[in-house]
MARBAMAR-170966 format. One record per residue (C-alpha): x negated, y, z. Coordinates in steps of 0.02 Angstrom, whole numbers, padded with zeros to 5 digits, always signed. Example, Ala and Ser with C-alpha at 12.3 -4.5 7.8 and 13.67 -1.06 7.14 Angstrom:
-00615-00225+00390/-00684-00053+00357/
This chain:
-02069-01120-02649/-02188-01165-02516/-02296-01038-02434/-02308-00916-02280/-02185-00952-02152/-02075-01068-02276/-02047-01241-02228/-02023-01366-02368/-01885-01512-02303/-01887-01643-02440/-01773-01772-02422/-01709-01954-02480/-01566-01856-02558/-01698-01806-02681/-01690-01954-02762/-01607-01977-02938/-01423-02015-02915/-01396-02196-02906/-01211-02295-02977/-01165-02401-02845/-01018-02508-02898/-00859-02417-02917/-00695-02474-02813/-00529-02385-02839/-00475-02240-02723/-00291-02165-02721/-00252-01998-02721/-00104-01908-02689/-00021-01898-02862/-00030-02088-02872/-00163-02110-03008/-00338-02209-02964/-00527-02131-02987/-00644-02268-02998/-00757-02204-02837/-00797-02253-02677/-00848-02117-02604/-00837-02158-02390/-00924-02315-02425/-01051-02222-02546/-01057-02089-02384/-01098-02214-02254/-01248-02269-02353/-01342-02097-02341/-01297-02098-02156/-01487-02096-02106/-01546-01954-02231/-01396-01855-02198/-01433-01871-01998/-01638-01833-02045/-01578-01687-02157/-01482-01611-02020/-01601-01636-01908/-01702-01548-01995/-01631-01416-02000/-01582-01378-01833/-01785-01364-01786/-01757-01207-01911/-01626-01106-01876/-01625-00937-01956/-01513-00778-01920/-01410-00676-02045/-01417-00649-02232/-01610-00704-02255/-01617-00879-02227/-01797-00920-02322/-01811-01085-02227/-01640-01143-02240/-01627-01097-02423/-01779-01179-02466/-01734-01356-02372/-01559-01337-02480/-01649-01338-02637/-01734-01487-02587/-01583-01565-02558/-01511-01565-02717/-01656-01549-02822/-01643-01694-02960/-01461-01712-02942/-01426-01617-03118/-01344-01451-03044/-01361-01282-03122/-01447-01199-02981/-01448-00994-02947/-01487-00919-02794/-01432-00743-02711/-01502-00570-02775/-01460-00481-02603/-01449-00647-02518/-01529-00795-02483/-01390-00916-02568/-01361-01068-02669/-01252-01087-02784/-01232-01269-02879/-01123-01290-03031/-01086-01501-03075/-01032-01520-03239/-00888-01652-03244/-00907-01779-03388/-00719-01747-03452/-00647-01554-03440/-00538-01500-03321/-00529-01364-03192/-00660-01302-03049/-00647-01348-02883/-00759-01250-02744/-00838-01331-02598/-00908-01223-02454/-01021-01244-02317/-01131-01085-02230/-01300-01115-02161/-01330-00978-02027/-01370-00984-01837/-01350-00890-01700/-01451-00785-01570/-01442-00919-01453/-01572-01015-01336/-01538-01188-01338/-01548-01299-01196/-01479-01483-01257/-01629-01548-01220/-01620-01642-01376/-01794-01697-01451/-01757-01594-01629/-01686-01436-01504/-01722-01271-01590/-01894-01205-01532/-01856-01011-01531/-01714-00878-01469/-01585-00940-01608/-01491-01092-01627/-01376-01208-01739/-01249-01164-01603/-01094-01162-01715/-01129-01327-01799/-01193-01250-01967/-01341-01383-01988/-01189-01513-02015/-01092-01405-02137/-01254-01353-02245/-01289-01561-02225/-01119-01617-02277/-01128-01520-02443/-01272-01580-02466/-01224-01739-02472/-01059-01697-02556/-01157-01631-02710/-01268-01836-02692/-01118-01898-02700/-00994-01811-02854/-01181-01831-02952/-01188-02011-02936/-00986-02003-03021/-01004-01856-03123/-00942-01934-03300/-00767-01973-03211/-00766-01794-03127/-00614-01721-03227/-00695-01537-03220/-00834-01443-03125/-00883-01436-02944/-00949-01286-02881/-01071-01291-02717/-01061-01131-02604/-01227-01140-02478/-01152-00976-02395/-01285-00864-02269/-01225-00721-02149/-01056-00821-02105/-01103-00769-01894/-01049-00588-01911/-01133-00535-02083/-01006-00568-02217/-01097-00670-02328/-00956-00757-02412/-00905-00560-02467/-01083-00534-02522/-01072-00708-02636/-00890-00637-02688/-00995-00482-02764/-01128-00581-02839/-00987-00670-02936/-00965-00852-02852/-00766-00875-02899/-00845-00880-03103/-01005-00963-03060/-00940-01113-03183/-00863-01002-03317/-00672-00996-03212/-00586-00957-03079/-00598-01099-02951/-00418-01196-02978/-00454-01230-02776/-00600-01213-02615/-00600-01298-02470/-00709-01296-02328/-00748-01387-02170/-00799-01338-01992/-00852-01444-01850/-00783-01416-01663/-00926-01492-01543/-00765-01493-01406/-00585-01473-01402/-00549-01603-01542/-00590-01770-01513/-00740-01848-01605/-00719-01868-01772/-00537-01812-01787/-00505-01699-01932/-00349-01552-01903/-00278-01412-02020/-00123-01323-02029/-00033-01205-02166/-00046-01040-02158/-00132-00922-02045/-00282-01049-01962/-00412-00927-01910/-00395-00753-01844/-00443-00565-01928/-00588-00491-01817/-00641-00311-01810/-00795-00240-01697/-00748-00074-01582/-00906-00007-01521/-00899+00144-01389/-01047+00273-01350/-00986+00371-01209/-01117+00546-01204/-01143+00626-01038/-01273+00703-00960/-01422+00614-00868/-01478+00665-00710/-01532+00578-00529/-01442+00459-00435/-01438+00540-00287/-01337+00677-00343/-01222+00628-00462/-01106+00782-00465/-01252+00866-00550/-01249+00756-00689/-01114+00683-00800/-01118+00493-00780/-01051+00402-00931/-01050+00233-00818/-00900+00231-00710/-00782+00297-00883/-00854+00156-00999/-00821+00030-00882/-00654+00116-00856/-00606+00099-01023/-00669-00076-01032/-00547-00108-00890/-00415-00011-00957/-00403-00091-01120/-00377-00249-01060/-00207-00165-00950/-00143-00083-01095/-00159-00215-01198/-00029-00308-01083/+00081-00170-01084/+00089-00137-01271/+00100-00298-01353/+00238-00428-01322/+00158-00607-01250/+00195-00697-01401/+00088-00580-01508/-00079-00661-01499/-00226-00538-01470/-00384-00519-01406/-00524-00391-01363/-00676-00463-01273/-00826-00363-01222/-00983-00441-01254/-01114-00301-01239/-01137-00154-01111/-01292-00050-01119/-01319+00094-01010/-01465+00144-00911/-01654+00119-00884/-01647+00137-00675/-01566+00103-00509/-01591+00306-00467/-01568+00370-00649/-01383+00422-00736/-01429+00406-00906/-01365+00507-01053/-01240+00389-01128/-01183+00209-01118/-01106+00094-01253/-01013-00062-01251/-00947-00168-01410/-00810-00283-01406/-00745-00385-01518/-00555-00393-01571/-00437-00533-01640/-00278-00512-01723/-00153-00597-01825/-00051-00471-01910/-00077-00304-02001/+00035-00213-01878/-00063-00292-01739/-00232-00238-01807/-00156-00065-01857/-00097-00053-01665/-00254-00087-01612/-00377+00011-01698/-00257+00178-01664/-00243+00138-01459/-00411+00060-01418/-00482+00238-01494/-00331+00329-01417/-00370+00235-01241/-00570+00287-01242/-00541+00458-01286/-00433+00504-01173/-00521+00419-01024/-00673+00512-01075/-00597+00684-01105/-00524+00664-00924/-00715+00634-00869/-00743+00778-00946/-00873+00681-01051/-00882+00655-01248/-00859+00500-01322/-00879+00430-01497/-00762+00296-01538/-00781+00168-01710/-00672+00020-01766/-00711-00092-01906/-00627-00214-01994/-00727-00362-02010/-00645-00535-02099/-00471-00551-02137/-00355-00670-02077/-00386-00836-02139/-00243-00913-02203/-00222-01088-02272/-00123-01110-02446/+00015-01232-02391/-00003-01358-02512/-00170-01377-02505/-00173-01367-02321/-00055-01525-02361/-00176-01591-02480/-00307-01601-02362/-00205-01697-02236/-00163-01826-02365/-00340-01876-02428/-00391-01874-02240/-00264-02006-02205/-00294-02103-02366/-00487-02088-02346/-00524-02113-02168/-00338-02180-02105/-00180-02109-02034/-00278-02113-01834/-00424-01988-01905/-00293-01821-01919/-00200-01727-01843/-00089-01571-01868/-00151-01427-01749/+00015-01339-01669/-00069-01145-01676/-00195-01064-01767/-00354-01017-01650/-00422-00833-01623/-00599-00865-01714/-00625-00801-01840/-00706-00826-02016/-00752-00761-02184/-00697-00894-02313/-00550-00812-02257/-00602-00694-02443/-00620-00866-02531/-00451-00914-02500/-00363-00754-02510/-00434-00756-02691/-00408-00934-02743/-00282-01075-02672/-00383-01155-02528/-00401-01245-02345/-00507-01252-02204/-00511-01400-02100/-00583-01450-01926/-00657-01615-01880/-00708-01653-01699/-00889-01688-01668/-00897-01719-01491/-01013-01851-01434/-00942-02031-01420/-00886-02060-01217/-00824-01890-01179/-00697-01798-01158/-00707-01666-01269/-00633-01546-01178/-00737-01547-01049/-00898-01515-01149/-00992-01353-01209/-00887-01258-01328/-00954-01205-01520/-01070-01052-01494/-01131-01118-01320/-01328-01143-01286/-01261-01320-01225/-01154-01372-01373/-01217-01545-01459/-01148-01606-01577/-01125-01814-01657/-01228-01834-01814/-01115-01978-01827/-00982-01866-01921/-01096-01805-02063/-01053-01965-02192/-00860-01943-02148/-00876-01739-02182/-00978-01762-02341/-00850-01897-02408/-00710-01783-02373/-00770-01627-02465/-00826-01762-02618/-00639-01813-02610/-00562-01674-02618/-00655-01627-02767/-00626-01793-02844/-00443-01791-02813/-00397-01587-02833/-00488-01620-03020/-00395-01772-03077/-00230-01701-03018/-00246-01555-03107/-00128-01571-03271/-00175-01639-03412/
């Protein structure tokens, strides 16, 4: 739907699938499919790498994602997919019908960005305050091509494929908005399985993929802190009631008790990231607030946390003499990997792309991330793959989220010919 402010990306994905000629693939249960999907992959590698590009120069914030959702549609426009979009959110939803029955298999990838500014440099940088810091452009890219590729092979899919173009992953819970809007019976069942995959533009070298069973990904919650005082001038501060020095007391103090309340092998964190307080060197304003985000792996964790961060700030404030209003909310869940299909996953990424392309990561990580509802609904995985540019060492680049990160478009055929393969594979190992 072109008009005001929309952009319309049309793409050499568009085109009407083509059969290239079938070779035979193994997956895990020992029985052949007739595709080759990495070699099908590699041969979209230049409108997979103009796709993304594309839509880095439009990153969009949130739930709305006009743009972004209008470039998707684009992309898989002419590829036979029953297409519905969000009611309260700018989503895509694509449902292939498999040529044989079988089960569903769901395959997610989110399309936000961030408030960012870039500065890469890079001639297809983002133009405004928000960027593809996070290395959504690739996922939204990768599916893309995912869906190009099952199309081309849908009369030996053994079931249905169902495409989740997820907004509002950065903070806004859009996979739990997609969750209402009924995405787990978008093809008529429960998904029998939903993966996902997340690029790392650091950390992991290039174009390594890594999982691991069980928890992967962190639960995150949001305290935010207004401490209320009275305003008055700097230059006599005992006639006021200056809510400065007691929020940045409790900021300080929460990182001390912290230490002194959890055991060092309980992995937690609290990070401030905003402070706001004040309009003037000479003026003690009314109130400041500061909102930090926290990271926990267990429910006794989080429970500890949400009763003593509020226990810490109240009682720094009511020895200020100053009132304080305290809230902590529970954001995503931990995500946590089904074990045999975090297993799964390994597998096809050795068989596909060789036993050198994965490796098994030690500990989960303290992000955090909201297909963390998918899979505590349905059997699932997330996995990583490294994107750092060719040459470096990748852990001495710009981390994910960073106004520096870049990330190597060479990765997107390789991502796209995973998610296709687990599809292909989950479907025909389903039984009979």
């Amino acid at each position: 739907m072109a008009g005001a402010g929309v952009v319309t990306l049309r793409s050499p994905l568009l085109a009407a699938p083509a059969h290239p000629r079938p070779a035979s693939v193994r997956h895990p249960t020992g029985r052949s499919t007739p595709v080759n999907l990495r070699d099908d992959a590699r041969s979209l590698s230049d409108d997979l790498v103009q796709l993304r590009r594309d839509l880095h120069r439009i990153p969009e914030i949130g739930l709305e994602l006009p743009r972004t959702q209008e470039a998707v549609l684009g992309a898989v426009d002419g590829l036979g997919l029953e297409i519905t979009t969000g009611d309260a959110v700018t989503s895509v939803t694509g449902v292939l019908r498999g040529g044989r029955p079988g089960p569903t298999v769901l395959l997610r990838g989110d399309m936000d960005a961030l408030p960012v500014t870039e500065r890469t440099g890079l001639d297809y940088a983002a133009p405004a305050d928000r960027m593809h810091a996070c290395g959504h452009d690739l996922h939204t890219t990768m599916l893309a091509g995912a869906a190009r590729l099952l199309a081309a092979h849908r009369d030996q899919l053994a079931g249905n494929v169902v495409f989740m173009f997820q907004p509002g992953e950065e903070g806004f819970d859009g996979a739990g908005r997609m969750l209402d809007e009924g995405i787990l019976d978008a093809s008529g069942e429960r998904p029998a399985a939903a993966y996902a995959l997340h690029v790392m533009s650091a950390n992991i070298p290039g174009g390594v993929f890594t999982t691991r069973s069980g928890p992967l990904l962190a639960a995150s919650s949001v305290l935010t802190v207004t401490v209320k005082g009275a305003g008055g001038h700097g230059s006599a501060p005992h006639r006021a009631k200056d809510p400065i020095p007691a929020a940045c007391e409790m900021v300080t103090a929460l990182q001390t008790w912290i230490s002194r309340t959890f055991d060092v092998f309980e992995p937690v964190v609290l990070t401030v990231g905003k402070f706001h307080a004040g309009t003037a060197s000479n003026i003690i304003p009314d109130d400041a607030t500061f909102v930090a985000t926290v990271r926990t792996f267990s429910p006794e964790a989080l429970a500890t946390m949400k009763d003593g961060t509020v226990g810490v700030c109240r009682g720094i404030a009511a020895a200020h003499g100053l009132g304080v209003d305290v809230e902590f909310d529970e954001q995503y869940p931990v995500t946590v990997n089904s074990g045999a299909e975090a297993e799964f996953v390994a597998d096809t990424v050795r068989e596909v792309h060789g036993e050198e392309r994965y490796t098994p990561q030690t500990n989960p990580i303290l992000g955090a991330e909201d297909f963390s509802r998918v899979i505590a609904e349905v059997p699932g995985a997330m996995v990583f793959l490294g994107a750092a540019r060719p040459g470096v060492d990748p852990t001495a680049v710009p981390n994910n989220h960073s106004p520096l990160a870049v990330f190597d478009d060479a990765v997107l055929a390789d991502g796209a010919a995973l998610y296709a393969e687990l599809a292909v594979r989950r479907l025909a190992a389903a039984p009979a």
